[in-house]
C-alpha positions in Angstrom: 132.9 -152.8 -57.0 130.4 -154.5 -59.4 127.2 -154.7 -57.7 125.7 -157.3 -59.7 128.6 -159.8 -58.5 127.0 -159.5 -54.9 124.5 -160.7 -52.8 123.0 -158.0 -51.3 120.7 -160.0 -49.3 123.9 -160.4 -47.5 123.4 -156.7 -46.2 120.5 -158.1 -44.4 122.1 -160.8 -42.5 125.3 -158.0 -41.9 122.8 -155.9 -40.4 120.9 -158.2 -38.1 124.4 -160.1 -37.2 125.5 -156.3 -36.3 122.3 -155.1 -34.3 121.9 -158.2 -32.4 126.0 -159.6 -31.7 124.6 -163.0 -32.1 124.0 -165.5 -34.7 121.2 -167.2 -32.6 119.2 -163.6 -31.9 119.9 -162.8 -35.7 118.5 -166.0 -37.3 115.4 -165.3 -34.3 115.1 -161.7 -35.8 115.2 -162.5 -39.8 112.9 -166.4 -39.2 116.4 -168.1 -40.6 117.9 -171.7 -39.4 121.0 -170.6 -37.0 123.2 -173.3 -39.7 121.6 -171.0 -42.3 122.5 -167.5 -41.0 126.1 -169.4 -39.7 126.8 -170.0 -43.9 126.6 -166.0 -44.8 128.3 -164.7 -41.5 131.3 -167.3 -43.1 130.3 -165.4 -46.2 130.3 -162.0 -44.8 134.1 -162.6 -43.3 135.3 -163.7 -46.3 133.9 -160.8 -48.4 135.5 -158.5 -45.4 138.2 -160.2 -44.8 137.4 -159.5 -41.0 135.7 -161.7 -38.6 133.5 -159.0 -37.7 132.0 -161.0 -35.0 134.6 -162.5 -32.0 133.8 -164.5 -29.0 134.7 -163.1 -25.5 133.3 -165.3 -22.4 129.6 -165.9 -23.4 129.0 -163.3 -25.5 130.3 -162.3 -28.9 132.2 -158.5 -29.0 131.8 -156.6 -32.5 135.5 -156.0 -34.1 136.7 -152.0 -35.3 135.5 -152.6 -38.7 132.2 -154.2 -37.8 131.5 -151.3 -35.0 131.6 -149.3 -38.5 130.1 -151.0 -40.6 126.8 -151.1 -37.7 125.7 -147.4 -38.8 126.4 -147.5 -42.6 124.2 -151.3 -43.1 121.4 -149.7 -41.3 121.4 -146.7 -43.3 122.0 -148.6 -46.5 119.3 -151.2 -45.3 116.9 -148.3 -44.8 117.7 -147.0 -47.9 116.5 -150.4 -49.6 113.4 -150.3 -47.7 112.4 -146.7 -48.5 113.3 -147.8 -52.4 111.2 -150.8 -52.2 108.4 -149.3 -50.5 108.1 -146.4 -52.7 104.4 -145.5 -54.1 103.8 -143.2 -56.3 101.2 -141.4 -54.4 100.8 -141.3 -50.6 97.5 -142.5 -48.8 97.5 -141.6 -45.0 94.0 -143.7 -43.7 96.0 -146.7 -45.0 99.5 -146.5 -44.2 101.2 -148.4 -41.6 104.2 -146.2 -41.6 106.3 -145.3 -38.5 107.4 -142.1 -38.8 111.0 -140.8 -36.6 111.5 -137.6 -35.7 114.7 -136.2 -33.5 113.3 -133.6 -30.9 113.9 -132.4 -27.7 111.9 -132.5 -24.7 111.0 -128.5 -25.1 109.7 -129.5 -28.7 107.3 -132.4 -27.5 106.1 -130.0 -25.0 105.2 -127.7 -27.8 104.0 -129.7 -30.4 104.1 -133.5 -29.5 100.3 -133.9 -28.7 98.7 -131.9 -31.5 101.0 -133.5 -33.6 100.1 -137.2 -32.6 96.6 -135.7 -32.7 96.7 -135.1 -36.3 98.3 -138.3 -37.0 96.1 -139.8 -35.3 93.3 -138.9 -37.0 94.0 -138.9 -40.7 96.9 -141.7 -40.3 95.4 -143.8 -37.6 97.6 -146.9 -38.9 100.9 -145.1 -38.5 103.1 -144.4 -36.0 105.1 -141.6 -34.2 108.2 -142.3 -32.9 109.7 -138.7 -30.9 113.5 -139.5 -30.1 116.0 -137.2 -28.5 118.5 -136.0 -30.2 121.7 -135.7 -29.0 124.6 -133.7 -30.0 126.6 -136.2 -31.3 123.0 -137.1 -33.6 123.0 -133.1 -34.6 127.0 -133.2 -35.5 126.0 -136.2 -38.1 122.8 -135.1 -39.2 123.4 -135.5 -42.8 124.0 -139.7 -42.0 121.4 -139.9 -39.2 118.7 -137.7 -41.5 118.9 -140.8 -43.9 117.4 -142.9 -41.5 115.1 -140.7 -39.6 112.4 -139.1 -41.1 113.0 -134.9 -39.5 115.4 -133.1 -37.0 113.4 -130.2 -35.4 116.2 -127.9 -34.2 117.0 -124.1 -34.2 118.8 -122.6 -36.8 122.7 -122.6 -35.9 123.7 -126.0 -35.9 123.8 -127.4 -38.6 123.5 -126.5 -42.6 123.3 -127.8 -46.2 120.1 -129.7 -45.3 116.4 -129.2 -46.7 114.3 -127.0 -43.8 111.5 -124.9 -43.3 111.0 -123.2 -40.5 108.1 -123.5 -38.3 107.6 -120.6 -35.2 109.7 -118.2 -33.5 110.3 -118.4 -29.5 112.2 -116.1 -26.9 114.6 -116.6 -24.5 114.5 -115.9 -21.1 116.1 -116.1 -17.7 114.3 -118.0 -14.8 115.2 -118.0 -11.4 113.7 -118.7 -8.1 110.5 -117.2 -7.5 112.2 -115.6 -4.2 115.7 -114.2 -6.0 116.8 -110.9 -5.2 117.1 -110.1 -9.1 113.2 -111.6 -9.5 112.4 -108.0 -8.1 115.8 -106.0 -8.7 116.3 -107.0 -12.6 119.2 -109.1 -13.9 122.3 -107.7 -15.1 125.4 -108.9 -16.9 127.2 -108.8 -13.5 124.6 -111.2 -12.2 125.0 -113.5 -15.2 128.7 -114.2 -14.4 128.1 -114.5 -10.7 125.6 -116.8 -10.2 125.2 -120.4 -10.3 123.8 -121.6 -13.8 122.1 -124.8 -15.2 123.2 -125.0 -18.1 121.5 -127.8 -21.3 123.3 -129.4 -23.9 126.8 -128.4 -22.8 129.8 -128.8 -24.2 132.3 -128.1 -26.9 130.0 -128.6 -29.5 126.4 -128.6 -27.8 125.0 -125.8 -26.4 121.2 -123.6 -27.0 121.9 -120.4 -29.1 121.4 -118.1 -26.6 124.3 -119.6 -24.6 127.0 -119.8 -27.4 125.6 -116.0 -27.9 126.6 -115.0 -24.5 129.6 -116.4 -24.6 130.4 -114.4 -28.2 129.6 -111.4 -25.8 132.5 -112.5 -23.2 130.1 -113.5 -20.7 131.2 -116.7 -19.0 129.0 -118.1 -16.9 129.5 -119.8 -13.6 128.2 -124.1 -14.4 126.9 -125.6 -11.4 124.1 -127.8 -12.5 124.9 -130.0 -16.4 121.3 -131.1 -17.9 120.1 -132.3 -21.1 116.6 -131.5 -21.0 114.4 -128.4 -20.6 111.5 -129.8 -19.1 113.7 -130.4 -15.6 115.2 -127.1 -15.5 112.7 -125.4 -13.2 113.1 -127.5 -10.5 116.7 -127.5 -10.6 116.4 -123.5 -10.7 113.2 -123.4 -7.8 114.4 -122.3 -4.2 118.1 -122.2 -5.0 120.0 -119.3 -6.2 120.4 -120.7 -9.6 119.6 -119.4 -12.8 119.2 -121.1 -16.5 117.8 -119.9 -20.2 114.4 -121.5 -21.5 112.5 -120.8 -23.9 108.9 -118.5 -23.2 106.9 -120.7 -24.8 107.8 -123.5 -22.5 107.6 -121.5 -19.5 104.5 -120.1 -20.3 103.1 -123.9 -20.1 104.4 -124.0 -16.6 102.0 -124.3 -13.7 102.0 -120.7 -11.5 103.4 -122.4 -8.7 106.3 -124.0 -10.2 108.7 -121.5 -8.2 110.3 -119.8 -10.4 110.1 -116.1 -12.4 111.1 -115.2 -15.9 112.6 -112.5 -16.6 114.4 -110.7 -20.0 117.7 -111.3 -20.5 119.9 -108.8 -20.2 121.9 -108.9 -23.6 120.9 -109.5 -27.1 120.0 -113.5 -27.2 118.9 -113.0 -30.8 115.7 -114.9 -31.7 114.8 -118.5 -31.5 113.8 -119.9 -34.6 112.6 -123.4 -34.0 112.8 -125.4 -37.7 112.1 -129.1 -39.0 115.7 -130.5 -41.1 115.3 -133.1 -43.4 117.8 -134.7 -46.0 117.4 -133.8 -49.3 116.8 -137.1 -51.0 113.2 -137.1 -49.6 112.5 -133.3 -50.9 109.7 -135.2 -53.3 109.0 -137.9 -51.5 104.6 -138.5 -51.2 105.3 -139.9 -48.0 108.0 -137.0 -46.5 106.2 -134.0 -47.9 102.9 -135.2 -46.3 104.8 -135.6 -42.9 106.0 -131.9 -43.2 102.8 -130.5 -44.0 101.3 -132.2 -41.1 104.4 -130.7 -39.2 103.8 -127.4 -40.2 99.8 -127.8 -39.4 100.8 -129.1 -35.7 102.6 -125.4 -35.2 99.8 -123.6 -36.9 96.9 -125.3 -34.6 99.2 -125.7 -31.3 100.6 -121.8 -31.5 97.7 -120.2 -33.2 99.4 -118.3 -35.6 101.0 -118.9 -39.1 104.5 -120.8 -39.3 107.5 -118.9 -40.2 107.8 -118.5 -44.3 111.4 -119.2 -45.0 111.8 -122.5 -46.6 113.8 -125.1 -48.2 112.2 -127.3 -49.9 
């Protein structure tokens, strides 16, 4: 396809027609005449050969190929942007960036408030946008990382991605601060017989130490489906539950939150918690100052030095 031959401001209207399902909301969004926006949807449907947009009732209903072509204008969109807005040098006191990163609720307890801290203070024009990831985000994370700025994640789920890994973590086991096994010990018995609450699970989504029982043949007995750390205690407090969180997290836990940690009784391997990032924004002014300030969030909120394996 000859580029030159199109009007790419077309991928603007495709993407606002997309995001918004109406013509009237789109022309709103872009400050266009509806009559105006009206002329390159016609043009759109005639370059597709698709009418990408079809009335139902009172609302309009995006066709197969439109619900496609959603995801791949707003990366391509974003890609125009970040070309566009490309400097070559990076000044933080007078940006008015927004950066994304894709975390989970255990992360933003870690690291969310030092890292706005630091934002705050050296980009106070910017802003941080902490999304959850999901694991149908993590299973596409070479198409969403175009869009969004860094995945932090542990090592194990996905690959072929710039990273650099920030601080290592434990599992452990928490249960009720009254369990028999808070004073007896768990055993590999007890993690097949009792109740668990389980995050992320799923064929494809699960926390390392989970998928690492399993490789051991331990199945465990799924009472309780979550997708966020932060409300596991209180699912696991005064019931006979059990779950896997991370000791860093549970170490930020109030002592009367009800429940006892304890080691986990087979090898869970480390947790190595790491920032992912495509790697068309390896040299980026803009990216590499936003890792940096990443990696200086986990030196100041954990104390210590970040781990020193890299990709970048």
């Amino acid at each position: 396809m000859n580029l030159a031959s199109l009007d790419l401001n077309l991928l603007v209207s495709l993407d606002a027609l997309l995001q918004q399902r109406s013509v009237t909301r789109a022309a709103a969004q872009m400050g266009l005449s509806q009559p105006a926006l009206s002329a390159s949807l016609a043009r759109l449907r005639r370059h597709f050969d698709d009418e990408l947009l079809t009335r139902q009732g009172n609302e309009y209903r995006l066709t197969p190929l439109a619900v496609q072509l959603k995801e791949l204008a707003r990366i391509a969109l974003s890609g125009v942007e970040r070309v566009f807005a490309a400097q070559p040098e990076f000044d933080p006191a007078s940006s008015t960036r927004e950066f994304t990163l894709l975390v989970s609720d255990y992360v933003v307890a870690i690291l969310g408030d030092t890292l706005a801290e630091l934002l705050a203070e050296e980009a106070p024009h910017t802003r941080l946008r902490l999304t959850p990831h999901s694991p149908a985000m993590v299973e596409r994370a070479d198409q969403v990382l175009l869009t969004a700025d860094l995945l932090l994640l542990p090592h194990g789920f996905v690959s072929d991605l710039s990273h650099h890994d920030l601080y290592r973590d434990e599992w452990v086991c928490v249960v009720a601060a009254d369990s028999p096994a808070a004073d007896a010990g768990l055993t590999v018995a007890d993690l097949e017989t009792l109740p668990w609450v389980v995050t992320y699970h799923g064929q494809t989504a699960s926390t390392p130490a989970a998928r690492q029982m399993r490789m051991l043949g331990i199945e465990p007995w799924v009472q309780v489906v979550n997708e966020s750390f932060l409300t596991v205690p209180a699912l696991v407090a005064g019931s006979g539950r059990i779950a896997l969180l991370q000791r860093r997290l549970v170490d930020q836990l109030p002592l009367n939150s009800g429940i006892r940690a304890l080691p986990v009784p087979f090898d869970a391997g480390p947790l190595i918690e790491t920032m992912w990032w495509h790697p068309v924004f390896d040299d980026d002014p803009e990216h590499s100052y936003l890792r940096d300030l990443v990696v200086r969030a986990a030196e100041l909120a954990l104390g210590g030095q970040p781990e020193d394996h890299r990709s970048d």
